[in-house]
C-alpha positions as a Markdown table, in Angstrom:
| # | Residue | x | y | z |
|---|---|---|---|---|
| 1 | Unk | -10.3 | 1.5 | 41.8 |
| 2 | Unk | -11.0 | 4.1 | 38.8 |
| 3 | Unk | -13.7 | 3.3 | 36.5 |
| 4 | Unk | -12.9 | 3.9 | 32.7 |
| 5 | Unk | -16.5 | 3.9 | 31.0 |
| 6 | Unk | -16.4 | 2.2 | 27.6 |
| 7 | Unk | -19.2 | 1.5 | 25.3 |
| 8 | Unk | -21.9 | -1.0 | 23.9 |
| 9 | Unk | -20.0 | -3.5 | 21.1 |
| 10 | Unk | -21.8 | -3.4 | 18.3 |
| 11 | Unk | -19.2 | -4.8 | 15.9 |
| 12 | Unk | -19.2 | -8.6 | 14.2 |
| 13 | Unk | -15.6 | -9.5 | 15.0 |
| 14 | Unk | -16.6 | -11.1 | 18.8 |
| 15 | Unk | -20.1 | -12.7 | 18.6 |
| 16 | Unk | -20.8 | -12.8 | 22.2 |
| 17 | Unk | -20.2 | -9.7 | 22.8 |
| 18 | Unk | -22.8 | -8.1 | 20.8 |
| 19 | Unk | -24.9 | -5.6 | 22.8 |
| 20 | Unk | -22.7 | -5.6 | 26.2 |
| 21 | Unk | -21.5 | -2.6 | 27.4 |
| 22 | Unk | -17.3 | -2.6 | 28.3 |
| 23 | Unk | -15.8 | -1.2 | 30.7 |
| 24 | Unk | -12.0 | -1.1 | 32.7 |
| 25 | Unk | -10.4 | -0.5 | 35.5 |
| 26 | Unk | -7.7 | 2.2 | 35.1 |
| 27 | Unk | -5.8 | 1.4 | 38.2 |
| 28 | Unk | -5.5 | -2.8 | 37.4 |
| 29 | Unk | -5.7 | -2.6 | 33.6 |
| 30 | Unk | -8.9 | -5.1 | 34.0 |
| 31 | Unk | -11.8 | -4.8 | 31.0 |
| 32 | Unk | -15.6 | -6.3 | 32.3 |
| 33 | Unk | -18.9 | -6.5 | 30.8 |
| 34 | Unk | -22.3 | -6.4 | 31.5 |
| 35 | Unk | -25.4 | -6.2 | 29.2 |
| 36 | Unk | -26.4 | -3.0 | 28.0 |
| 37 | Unk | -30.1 | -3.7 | 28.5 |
| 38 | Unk | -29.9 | -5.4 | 32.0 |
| 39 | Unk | -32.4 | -4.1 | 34.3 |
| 40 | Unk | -31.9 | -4.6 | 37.0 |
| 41 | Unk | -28.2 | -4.0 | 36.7 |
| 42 | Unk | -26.7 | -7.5 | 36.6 |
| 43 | Unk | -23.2 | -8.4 | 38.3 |
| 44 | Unk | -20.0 | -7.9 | 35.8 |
| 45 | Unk | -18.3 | -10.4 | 34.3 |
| 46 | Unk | -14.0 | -10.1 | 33.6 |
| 47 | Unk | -13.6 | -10.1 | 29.8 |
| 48 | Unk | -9.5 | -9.3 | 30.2 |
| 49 | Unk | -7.0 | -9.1 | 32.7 |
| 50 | Unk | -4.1 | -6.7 | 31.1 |
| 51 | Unk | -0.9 | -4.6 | 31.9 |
| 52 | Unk | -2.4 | -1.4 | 30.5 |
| 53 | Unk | -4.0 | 1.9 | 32.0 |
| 54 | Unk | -6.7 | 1.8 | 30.3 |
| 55 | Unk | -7.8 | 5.6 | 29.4 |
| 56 | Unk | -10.5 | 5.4 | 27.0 |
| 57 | Unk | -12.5 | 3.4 | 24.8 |
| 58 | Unk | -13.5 | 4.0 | 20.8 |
| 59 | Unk | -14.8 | 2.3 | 18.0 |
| 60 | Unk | -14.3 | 2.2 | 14.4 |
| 61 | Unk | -17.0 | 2.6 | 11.6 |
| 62 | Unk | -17.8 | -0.7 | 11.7 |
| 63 | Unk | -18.3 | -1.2 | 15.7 |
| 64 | Unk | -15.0 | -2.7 | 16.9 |
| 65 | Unk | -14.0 | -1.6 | 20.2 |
| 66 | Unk | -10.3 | 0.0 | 20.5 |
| 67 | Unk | -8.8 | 0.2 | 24.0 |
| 68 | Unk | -6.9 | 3.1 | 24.3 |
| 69 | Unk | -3.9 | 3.1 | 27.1 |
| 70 | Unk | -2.4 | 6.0 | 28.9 |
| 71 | Unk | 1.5 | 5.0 | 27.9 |
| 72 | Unk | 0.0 | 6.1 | 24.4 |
| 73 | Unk | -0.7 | 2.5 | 22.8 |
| 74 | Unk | -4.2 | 1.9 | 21.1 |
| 75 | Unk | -5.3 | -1.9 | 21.0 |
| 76 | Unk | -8.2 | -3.3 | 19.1 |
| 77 | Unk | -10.4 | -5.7 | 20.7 |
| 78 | Unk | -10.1 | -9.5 | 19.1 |
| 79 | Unk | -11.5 | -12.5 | 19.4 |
| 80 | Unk | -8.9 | -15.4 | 21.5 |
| 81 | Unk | -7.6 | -17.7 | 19.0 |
């Protein structure tokens, strides 16, 4: 409904997502993923259904992805456990 445009992980945390590019849906708080290189553009895959709004994406020094919601909270991206 309202594309939030992320970024490419390039962190070490989440192995399989090394070299996709995130992005969310503002409107139903859901985070997808394609490859950053795919040409042609390839269909998205769902990485997270949340609660949030997401607003913005960031990354630290070392290439972890932060999610950053419009109620103000900031959430680091982590592997499922």
């Amino acid at each position: 409904r309202s594309v939030t445009g992320g970024l490419v992980y390039r962190g070490q945390a989440i192995p399989p997502l090394v070299g996709r590019y995130l992005f969310g849906d503002f409107a139903s708080g859901r985070i997808w993923t394609i490859p950053a290189e795919a040409v042609p553009v390839t269909p998205h895959e769902l990485l997270l259904e949340t609660d949030l709004n997401p607003s913005a994406f960031g990354e630290d020094a070392n290439g972890e992805v932060y999610l950053l919601d419009l109620g103000g909270g900031v959430y680091r991206l982590m592997a499922a456990q």
